[in-house]
Backbone bond lengths (Angstrom), bond angles and torsions (degrees), N, CA, C in turn:
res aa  C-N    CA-C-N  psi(-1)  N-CA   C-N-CA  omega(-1)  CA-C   N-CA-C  phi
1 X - - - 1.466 - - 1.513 108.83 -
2 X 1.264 128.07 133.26 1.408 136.88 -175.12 1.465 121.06 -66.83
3 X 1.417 146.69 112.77 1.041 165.67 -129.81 1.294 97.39 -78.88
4 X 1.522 136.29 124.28 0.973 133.00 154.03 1.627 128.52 -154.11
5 X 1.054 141.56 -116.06 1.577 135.80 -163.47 1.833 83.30 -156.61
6 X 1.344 133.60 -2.97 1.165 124.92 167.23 1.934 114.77 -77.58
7 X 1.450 120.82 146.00 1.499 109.00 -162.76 1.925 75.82 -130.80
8 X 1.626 99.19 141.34 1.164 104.75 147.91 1.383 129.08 -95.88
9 X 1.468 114.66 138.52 1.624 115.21 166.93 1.045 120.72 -121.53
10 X 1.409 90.82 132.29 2.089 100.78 175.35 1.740 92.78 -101.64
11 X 1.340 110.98 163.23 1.341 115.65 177.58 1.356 125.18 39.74
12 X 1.284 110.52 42.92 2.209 86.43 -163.23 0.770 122.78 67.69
13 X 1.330 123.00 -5.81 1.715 107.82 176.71 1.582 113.95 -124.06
14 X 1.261 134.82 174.74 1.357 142.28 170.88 1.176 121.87 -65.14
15 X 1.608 126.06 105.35 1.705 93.86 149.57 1.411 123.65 -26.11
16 X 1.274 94.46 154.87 1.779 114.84 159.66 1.374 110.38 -64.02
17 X 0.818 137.64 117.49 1.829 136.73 137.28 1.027 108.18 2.75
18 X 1.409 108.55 141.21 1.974 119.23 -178.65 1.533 95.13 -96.47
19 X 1.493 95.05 113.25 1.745 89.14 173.41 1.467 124.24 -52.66
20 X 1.015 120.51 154.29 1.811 161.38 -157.13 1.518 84.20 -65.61
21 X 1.680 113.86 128.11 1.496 114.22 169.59 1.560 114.62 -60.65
22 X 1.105 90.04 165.36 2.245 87.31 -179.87 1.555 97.59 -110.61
23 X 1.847 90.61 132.18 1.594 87.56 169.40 1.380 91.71 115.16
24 X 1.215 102.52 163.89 1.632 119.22 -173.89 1.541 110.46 -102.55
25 X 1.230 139.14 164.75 1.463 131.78 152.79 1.298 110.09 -63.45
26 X 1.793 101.15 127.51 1.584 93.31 -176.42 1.976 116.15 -64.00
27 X 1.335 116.08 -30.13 1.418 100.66 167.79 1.312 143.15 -99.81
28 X 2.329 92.27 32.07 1.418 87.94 158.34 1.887 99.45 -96.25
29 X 1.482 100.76 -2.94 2.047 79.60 -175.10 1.031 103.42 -84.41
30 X 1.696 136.27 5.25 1.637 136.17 -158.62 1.910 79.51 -91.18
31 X 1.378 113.32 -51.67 0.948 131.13 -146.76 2.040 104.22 -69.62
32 X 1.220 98.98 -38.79 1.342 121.90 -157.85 2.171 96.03 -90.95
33 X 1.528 104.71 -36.72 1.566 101.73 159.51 1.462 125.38 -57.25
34 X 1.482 117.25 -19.69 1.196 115.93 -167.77 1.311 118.00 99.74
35 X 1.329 117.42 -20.60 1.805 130.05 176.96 1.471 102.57 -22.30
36 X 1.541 99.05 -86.48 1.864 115.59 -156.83 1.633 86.83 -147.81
37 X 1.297 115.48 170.21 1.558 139.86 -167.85 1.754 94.76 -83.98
38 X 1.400 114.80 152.82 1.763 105.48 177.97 1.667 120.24 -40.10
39 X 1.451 100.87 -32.15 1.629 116.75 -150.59 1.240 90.08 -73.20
40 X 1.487 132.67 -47.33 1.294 147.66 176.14 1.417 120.69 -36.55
41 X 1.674 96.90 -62.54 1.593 116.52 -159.88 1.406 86.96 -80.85
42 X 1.254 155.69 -0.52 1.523 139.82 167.23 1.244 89.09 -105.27
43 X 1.159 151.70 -19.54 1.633 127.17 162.53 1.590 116.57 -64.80
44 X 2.063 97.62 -41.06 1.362 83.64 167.73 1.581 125.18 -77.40
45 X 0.986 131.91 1.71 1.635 149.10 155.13 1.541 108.37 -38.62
46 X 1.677 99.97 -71.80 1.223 107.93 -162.12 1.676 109.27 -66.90
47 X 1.546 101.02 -29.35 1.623 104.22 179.35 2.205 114.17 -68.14
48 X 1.433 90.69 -1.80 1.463 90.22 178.48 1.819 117.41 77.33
49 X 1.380 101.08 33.35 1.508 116.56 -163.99 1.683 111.42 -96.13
50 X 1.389 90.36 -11.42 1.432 102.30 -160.96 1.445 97.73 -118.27
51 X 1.716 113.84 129.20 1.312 129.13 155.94 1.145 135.91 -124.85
52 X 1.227 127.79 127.15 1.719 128.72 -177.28 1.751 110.52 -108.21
53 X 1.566 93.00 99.93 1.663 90.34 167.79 1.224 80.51 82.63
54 X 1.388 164.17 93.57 1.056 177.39 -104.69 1.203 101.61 -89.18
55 X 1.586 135.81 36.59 1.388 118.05 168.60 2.078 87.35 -122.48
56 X 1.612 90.51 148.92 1.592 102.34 171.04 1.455 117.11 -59.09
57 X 1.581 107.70 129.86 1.582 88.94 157.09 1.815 101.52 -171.78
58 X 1.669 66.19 135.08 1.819 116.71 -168.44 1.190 110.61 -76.43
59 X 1.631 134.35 -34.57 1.172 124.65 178.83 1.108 138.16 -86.68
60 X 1.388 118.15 126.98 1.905 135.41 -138.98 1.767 97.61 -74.67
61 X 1.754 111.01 4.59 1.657 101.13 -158.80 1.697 77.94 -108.93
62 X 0.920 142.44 -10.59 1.837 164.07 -169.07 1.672 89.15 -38.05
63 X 1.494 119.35 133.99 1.036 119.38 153.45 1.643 124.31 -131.26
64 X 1.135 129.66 174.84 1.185 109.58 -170.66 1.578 118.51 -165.97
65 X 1.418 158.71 156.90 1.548 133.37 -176.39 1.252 84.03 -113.71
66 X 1.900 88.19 140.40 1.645 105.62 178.30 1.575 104.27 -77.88
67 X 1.152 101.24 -26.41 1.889 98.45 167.01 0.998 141.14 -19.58
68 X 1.477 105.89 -84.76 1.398 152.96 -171.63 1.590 104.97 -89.69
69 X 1.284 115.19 -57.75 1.621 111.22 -164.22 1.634 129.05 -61.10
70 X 0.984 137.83 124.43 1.587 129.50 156.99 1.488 107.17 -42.93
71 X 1.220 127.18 109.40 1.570 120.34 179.45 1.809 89.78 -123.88
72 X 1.235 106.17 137.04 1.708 110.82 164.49 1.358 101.58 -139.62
73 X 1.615 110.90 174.88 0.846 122.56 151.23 1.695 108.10 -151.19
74 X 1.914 92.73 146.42 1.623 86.11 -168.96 1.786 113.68 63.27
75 X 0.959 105.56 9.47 1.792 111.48 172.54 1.382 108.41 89.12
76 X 1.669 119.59 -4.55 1.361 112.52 -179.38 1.519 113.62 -98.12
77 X 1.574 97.38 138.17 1.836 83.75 168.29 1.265 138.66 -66.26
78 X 1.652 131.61 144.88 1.109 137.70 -166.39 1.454 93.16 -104.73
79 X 1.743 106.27 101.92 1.254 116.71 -173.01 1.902 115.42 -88.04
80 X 0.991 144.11 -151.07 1.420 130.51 174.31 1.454 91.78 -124.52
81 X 1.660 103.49 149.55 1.077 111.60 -172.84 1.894 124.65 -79.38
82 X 0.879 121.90 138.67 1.684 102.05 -167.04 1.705 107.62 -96.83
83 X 1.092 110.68 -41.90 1.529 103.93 152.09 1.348 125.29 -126.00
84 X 1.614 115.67 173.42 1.294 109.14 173.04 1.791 122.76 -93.70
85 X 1.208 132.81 121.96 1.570 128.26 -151.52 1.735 92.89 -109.51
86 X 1.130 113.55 135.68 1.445 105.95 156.45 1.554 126.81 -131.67
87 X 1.241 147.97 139.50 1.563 126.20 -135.24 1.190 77.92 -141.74
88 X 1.825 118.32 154.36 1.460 118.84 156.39 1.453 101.63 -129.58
89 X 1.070 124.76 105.18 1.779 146.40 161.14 1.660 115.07 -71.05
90 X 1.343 97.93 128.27 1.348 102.87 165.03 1.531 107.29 -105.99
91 X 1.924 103.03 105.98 1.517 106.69 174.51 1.664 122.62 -59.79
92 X 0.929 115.18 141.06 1.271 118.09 174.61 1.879 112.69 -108.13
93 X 1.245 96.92 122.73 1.908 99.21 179.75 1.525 116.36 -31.92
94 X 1.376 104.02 144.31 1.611 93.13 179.06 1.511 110.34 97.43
95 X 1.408 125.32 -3.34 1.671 134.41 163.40 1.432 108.71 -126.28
96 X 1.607 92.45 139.62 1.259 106.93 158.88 1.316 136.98 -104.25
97 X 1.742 93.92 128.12 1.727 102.82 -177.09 1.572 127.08 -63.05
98 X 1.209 118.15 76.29 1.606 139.17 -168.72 1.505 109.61 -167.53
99 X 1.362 102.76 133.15 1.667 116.81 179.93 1.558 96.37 -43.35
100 X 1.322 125.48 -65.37 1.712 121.01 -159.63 1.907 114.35 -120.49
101 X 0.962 127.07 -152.34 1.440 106.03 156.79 1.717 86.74 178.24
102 X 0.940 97.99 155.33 1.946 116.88 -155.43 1.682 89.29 -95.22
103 X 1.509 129.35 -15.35 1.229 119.86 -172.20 1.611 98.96 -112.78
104 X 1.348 117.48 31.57 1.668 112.84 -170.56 1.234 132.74 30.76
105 X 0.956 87.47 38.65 2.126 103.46 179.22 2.012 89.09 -77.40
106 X 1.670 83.01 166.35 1.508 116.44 168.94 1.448 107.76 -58.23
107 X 1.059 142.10 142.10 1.986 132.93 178.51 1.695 73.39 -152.84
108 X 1.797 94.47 159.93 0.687 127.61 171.73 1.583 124.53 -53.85
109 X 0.762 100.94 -26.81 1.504 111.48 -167.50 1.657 107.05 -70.84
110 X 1.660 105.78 -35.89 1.377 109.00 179.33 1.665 121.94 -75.55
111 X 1.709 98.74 19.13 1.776 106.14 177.51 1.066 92.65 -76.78
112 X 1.381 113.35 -50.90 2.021 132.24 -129.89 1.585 93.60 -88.27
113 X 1.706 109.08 79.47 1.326 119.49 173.08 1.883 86.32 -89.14
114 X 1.586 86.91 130.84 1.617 102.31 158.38 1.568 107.11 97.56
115 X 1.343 111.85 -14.64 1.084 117.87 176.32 1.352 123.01 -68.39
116 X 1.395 135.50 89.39 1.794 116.22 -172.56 1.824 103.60 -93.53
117 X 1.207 143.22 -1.01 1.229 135.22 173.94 1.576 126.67 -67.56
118 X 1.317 128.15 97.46 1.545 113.26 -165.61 1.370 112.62 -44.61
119 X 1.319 116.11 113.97 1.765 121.24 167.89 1.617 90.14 -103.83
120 X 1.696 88.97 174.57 1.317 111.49 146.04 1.631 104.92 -171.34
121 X 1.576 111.05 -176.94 1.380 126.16 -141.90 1.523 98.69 -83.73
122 X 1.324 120.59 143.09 1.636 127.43 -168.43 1.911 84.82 -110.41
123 X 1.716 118.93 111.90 0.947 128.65 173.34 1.478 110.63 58.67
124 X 1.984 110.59 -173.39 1.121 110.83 -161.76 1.649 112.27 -106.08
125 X 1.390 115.14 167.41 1.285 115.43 178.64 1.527 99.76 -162.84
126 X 1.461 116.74 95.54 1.495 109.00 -178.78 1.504 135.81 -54.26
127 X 1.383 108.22 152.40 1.302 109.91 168.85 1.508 140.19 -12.56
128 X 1.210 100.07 -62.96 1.447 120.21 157.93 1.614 133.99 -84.13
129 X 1.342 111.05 -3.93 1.384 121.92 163.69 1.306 109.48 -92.18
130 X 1.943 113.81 148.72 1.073 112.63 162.29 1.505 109.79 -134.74
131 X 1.793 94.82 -160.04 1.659 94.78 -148.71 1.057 148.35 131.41
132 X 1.556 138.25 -151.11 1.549 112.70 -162.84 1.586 90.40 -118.86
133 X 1.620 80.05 135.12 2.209 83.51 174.22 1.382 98.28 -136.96
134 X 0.826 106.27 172.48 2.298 131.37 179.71 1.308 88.20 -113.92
135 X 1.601 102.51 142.51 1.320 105.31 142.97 1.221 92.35 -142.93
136 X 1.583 116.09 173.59 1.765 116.22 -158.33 1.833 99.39 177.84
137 X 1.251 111.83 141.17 1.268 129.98 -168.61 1.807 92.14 -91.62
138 X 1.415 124.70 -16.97 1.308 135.35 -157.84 1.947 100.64 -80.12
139 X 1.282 112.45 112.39 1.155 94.14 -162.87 1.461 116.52 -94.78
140 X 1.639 108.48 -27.07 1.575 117.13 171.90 1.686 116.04 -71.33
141 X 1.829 105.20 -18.00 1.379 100.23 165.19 1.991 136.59 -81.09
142 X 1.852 71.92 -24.82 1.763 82.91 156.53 1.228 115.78 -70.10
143 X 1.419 127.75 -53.64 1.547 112.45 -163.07 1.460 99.25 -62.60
144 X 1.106 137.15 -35.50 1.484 121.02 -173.82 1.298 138.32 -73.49
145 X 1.207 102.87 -38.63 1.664 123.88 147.84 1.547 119.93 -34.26
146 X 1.847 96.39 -48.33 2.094 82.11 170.89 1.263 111.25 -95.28
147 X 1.350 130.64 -36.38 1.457 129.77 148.33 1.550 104.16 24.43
148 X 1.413 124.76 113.47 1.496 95.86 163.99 1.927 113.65 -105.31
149 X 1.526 95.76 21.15 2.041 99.26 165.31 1.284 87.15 -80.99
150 X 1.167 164.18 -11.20 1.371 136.73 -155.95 1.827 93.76 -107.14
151 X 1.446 135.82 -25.49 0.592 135.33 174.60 1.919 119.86 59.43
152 X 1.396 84.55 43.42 1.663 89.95 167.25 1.679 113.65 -81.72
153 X 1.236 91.63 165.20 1.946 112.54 -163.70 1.363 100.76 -86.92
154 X 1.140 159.44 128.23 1.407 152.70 95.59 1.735 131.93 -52.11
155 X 1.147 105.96 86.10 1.410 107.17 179.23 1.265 115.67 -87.98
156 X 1.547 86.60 157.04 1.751 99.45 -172.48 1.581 118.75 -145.85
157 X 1.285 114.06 149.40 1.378 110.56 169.66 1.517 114.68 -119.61
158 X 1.264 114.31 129.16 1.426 136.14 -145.13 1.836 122.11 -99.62
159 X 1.125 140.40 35.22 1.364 124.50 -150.56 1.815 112.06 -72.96
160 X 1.275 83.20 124.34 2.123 100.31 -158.00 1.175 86.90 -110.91
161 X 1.502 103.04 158.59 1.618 143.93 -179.64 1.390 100.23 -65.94
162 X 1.777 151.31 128.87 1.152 131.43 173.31 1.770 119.30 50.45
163 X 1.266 116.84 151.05 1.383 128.58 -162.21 1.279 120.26 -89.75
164 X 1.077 141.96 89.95 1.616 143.88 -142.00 1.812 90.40 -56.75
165 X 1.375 99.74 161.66 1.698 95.69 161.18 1.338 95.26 -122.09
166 X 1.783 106.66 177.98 1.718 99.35 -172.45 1.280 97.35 -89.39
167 X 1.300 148.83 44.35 1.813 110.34 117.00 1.389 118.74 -93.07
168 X 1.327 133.88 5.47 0.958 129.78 156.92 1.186 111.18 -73.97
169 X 1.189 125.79 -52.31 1.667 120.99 178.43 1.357 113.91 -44.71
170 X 1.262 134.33 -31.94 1.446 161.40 134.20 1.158 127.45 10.14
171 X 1.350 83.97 -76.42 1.688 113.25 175.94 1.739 119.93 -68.04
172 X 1.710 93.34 -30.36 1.783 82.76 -176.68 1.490 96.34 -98.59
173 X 1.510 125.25 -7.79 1.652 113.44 154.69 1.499 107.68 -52.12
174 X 0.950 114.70 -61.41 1.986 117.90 -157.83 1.564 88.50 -56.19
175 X 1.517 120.11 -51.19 1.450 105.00 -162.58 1.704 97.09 128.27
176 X 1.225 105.90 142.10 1.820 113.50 -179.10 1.680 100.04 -133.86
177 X 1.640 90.53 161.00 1.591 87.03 -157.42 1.639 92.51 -91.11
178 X 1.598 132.61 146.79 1.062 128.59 172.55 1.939 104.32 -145.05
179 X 1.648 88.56 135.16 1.652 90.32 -162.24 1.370 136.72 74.50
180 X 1.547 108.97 -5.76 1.372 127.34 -169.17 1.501 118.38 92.61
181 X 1.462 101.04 9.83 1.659 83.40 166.29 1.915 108.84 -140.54
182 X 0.870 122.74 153.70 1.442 118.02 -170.60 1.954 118.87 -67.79
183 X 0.998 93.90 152.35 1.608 88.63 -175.08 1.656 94.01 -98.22
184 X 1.575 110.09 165.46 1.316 127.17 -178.76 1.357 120.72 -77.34
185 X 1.796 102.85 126.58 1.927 93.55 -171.50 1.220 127.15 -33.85
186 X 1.389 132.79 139.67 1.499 137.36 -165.70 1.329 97.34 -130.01
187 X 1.950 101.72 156.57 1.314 100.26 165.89 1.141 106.78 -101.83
188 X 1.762 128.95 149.59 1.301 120.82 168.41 1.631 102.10 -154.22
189 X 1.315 108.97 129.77 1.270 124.08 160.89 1.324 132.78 -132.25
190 X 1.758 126.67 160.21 1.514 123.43 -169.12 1.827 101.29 -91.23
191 X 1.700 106.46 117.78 1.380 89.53 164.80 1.662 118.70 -124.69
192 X 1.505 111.71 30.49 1.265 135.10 166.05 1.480 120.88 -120.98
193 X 1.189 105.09 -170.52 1.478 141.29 158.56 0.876 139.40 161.53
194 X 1.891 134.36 155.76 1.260 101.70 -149.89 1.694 95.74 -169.13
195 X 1.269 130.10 -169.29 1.950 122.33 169.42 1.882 72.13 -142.53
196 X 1.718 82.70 135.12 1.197 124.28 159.00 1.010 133.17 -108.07
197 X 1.408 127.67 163.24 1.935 116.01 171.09 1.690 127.71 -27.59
198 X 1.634 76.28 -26.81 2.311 88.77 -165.48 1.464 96.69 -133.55
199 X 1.429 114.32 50.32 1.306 124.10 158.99 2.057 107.30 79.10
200 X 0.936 99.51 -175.24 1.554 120.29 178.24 1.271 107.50 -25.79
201 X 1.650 123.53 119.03 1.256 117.23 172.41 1.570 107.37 -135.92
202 X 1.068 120.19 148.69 1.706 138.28 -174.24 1.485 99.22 -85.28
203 X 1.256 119.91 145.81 1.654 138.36 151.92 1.591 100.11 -108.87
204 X 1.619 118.35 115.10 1.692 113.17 -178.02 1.667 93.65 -121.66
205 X 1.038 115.62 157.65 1.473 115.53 164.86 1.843 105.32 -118.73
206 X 1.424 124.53 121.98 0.789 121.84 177.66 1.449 113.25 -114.55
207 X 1.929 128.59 171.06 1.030 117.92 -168.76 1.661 103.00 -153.30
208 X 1.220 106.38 86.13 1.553 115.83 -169.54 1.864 108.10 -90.96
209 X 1.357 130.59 166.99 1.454 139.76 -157.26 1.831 95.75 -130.71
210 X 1.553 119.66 -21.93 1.625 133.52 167.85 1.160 118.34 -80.83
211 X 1.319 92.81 163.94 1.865 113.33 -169.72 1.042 88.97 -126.67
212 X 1.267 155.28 62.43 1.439 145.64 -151.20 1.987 95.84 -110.54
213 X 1.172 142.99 164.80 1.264 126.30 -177.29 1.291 90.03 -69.61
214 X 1.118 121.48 177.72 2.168 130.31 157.17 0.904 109.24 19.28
215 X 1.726 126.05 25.70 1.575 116.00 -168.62 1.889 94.28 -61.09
216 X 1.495 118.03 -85.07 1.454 100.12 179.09 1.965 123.91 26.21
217 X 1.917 82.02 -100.13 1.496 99.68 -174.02 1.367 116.73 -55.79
218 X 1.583 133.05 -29.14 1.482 130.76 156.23 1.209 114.30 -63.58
219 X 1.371 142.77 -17.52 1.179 130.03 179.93 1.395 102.30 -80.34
220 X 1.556 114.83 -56.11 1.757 120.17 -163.37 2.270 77.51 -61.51
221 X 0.906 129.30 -65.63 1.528 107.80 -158.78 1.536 110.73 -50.19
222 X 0.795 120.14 -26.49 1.745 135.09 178.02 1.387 104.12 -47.12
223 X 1.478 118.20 -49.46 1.465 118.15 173.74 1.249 120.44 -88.70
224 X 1.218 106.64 -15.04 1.788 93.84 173.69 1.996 99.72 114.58
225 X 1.312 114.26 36.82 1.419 115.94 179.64 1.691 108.90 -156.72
226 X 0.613 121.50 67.08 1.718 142.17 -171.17 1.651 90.25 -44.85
227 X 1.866 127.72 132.51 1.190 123.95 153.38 1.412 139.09 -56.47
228 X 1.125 122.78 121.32 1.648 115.48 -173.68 1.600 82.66 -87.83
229 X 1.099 130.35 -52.98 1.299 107.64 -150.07 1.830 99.12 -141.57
230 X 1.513 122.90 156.90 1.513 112.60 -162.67 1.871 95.00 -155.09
231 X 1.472 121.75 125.92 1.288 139.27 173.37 1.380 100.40 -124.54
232 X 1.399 91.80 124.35 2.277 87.61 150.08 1.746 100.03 -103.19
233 X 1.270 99.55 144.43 1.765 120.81 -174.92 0.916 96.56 -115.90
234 X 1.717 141.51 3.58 1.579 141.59 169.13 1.371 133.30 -166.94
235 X 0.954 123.29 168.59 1.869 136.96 -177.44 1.050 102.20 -159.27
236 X 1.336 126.99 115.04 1.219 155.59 146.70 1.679 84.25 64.52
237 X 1.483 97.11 -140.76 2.003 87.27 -177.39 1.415 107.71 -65.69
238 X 1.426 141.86 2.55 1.480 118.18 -151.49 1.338 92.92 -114.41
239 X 1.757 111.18 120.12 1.558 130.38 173.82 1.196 109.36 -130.90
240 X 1.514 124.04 179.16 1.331 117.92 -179.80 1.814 104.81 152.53
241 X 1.800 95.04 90.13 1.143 110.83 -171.84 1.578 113.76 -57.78
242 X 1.594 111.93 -31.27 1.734 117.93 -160.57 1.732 94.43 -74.57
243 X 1.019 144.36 -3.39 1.388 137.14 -171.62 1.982 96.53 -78.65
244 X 0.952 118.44 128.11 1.643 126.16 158.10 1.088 121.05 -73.73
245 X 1.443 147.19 152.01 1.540 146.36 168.63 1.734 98.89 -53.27
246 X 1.238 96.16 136.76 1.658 122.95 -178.81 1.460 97.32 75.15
247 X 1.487 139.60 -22.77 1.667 110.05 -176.24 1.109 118.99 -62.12
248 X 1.486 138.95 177.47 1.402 141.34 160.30 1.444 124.38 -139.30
249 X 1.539 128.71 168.58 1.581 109.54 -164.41 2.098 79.60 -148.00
250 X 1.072 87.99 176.48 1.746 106.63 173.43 1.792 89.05 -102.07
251 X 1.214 108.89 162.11 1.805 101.37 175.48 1.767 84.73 -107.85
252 X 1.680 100.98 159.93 1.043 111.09 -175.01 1.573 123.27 -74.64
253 X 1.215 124.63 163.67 1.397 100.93 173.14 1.420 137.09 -72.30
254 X 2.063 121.83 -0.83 1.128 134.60 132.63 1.473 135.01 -36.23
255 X 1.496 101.02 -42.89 1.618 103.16 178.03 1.120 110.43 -100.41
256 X 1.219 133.03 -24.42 1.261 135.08 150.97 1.637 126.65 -50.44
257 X 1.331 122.58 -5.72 1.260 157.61 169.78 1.837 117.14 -111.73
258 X 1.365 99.79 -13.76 1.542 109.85 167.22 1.748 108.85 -88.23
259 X 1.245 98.73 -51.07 0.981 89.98 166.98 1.212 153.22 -57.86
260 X 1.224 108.24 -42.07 1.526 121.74 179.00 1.552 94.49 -61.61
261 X 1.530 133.62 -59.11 1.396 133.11 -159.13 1.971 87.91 -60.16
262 X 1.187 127.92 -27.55 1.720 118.30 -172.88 1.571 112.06 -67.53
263 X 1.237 93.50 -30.04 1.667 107.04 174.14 1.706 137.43 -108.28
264 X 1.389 86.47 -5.85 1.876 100.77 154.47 1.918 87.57 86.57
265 X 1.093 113.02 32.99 1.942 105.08 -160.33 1.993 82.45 -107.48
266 X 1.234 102.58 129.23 1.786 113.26 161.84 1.592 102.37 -45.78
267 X 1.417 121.82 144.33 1.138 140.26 129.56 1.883 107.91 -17.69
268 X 1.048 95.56 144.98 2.009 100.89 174.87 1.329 106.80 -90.59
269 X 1.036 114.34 174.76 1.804 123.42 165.06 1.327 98.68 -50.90
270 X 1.447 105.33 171.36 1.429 113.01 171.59 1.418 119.94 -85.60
271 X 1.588 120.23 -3.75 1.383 100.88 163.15 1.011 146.05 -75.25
272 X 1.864 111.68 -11.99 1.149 112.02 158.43 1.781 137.09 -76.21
273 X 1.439 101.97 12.15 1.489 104.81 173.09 1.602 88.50 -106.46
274 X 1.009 145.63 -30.33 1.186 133.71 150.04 1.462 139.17 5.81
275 X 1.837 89.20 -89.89 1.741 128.32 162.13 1.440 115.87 -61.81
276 X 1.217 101.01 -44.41 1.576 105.94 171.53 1.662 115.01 -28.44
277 X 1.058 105.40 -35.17 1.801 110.93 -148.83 1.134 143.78 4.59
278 X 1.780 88.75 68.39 1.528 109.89 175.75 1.938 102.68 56.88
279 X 0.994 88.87 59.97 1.909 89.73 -174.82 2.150 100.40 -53.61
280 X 1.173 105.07 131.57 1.646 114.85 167.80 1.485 116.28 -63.45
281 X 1.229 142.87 153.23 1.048 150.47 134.11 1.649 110.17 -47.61
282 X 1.599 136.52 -15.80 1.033 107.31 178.05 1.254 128.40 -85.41
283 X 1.424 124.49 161.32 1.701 112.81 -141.37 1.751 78.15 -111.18
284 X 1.505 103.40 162.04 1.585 129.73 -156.45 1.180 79.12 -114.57
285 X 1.873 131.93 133.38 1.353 138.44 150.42 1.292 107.27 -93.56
286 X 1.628 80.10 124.20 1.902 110.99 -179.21 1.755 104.63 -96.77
287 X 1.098 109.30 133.44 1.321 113.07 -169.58 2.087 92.05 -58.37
288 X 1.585 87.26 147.23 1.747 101.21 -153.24 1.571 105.70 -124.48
289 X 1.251 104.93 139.01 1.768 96.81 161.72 1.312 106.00 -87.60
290 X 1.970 97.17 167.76 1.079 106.76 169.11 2.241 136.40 -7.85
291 X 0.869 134.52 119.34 1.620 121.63 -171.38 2.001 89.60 -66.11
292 X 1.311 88.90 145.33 1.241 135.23 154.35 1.341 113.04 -16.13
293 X 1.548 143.25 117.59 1.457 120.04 153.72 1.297 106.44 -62.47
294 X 1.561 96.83 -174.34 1.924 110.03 -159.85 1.681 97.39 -90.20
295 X 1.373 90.93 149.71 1.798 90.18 -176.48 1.156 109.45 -88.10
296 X 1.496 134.48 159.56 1.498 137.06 -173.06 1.922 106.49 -47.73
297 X 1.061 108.23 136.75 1.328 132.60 157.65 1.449 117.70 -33.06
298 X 0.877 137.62 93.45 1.784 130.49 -170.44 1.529 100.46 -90.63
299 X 1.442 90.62 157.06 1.491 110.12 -156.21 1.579 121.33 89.46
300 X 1.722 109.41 112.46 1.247 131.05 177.12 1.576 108.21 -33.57
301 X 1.288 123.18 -45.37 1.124 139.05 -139.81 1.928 102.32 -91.14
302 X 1.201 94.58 -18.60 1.302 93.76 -154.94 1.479 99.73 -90.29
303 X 1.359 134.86 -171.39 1.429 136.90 -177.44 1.550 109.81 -171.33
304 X 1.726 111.24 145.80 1.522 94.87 -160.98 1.561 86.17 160.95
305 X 1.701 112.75 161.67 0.991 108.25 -174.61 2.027 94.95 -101.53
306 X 1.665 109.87 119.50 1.317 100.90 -170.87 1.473 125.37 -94.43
């Protein structure tokens, strides 16, 4: 009988409850191995990537015991994860945020020298953007993190074409429509300025709650100031100016405890403070490109090539 909020009664009274399906969703165990993020492992679903017990299966309602079952994907087994890892990388422009990439580009993955725990990337961060990303084998902490009910912060610092004025700043507070539907009020303000190669350029810091693709750079074009250049300096509480482009750190078990309270998620068993082992704040150098030019000059007042 088909699942719903309708109850049968015999006598005045209630059926019993239809017992609880058996088995897990197969792309929370894709998710929960460390493979790919949920959103992922049902794309790889739908692509037919995934087999249990050697028969295909495509359907995203699929359940399965990580126990007992042969689960692969791509022919490999989806083993259980032994701890939970969570990494904070500062991307550097010029990589892509994805375990592999079909056009042999740079991915992220090729920072995380030394790393043997399957991670992967918690939401998006384009090609050409850089900055601070998660990646994490944790799979119910990924989905919540992009979740946009949980309403975590992604901040960013923005260097735009020409100097917004405040009704433009305005406009990407209220929200601009992209794709046909409006994006979620943002904060954004100017805390630069500066002359660039192609004249007058803005430093804005904005502070969006979406994962939207390029939302950012479609929003600043929305008003009429195209991004030259795009950093996130945060996620939810977790920042951390001393990291360089390409280094990486384990997050501590404080912010790793920030987090979870940002997203309403229980504490884990205790074996993962265990395995954890007390992960350091000191950051791991990932072989790096070239450093960074200097970011615009903050302060309206000031002038300079930034």
């Amino acid at each position: 009988m088909p699942s719903g909020d309708r109850r049968q009664e015999t006598g005045g009274r209630r059926a019993a409850p239809a017992s609880e399906p058996e088995g897990v969703r197969l792309q929370k165990i894709i998710a929960a191995a460390g493979v790919a993020s949920r959103r992922a492992a049902e794309t790889l679903m739908r692509e037919g990537r995934v087999t249990v017990n050697g028969v295909v299966v495509s359907a995203l309602g699929a359940r399965a015991e990580p126990e007992t079952d042969d689960i692969r994907v791509d022919g490999r087994r989806v083993g259980r994860v032994g701890r939970r890892r969570y990494l904070l990388l500062n991307k550097p422009r010029g990589v892509m945020t994805t375990r592999d990439d079909p056009q042999r580009r740079r991915t992220v993955m090729d920072l995380l020298s030394g790393v043997r725990d399957s991670v992967y990337p918690v939401g998006r961060l384009d090609y050409d953007s850089e900055g601070l990303l998660l990646l994490t084998n944790d799979g119910d902490m990924a989905a919540r993190l992009t979740h946009p009910r949980h309403g975590i912060e992604r901040v960013y610092e923005a260097r735009v074409r020409g100097v917004p004025d405040a009704q433009a700043l305005k406009r990407l507070a209220r929200g601009v429509v992209l794709d046909g539907r409006p994006t979620a009020p943002a904060t954004a303000g100017l805390v630069g300025a500066g002359r660039g190669l192609h004249g007058d350029q803005g430093l804005l810091r904005i502070v969006i709650t979406e994962g939207r693709k390029r939302q950012v750079r479609h929003m600043c074009e929305a008003i009429g100031h195209p991004v030259v250049r795009l950093r996130r300096v945060q996620i939810g509480p977790i920042k951390d100016k001393s990291l360089r482009p390409g280094q990486f750190r384990d997050l501590t078990p404080g912010e790793v405890t920030a987090l979870r309270c940002a997203v309403a998620l229980a504490e884990p068993s205790a074996e993962h403070d265990r395995a954890a082992n007390a992960p350091s704040r000191k950051p791991n150098a990932a072989k790096r490109p070239k450093p960074v030019a200097r970011s615009l000059k903050t302060g309206a007042k000031r002038r300079g090539r930034p």
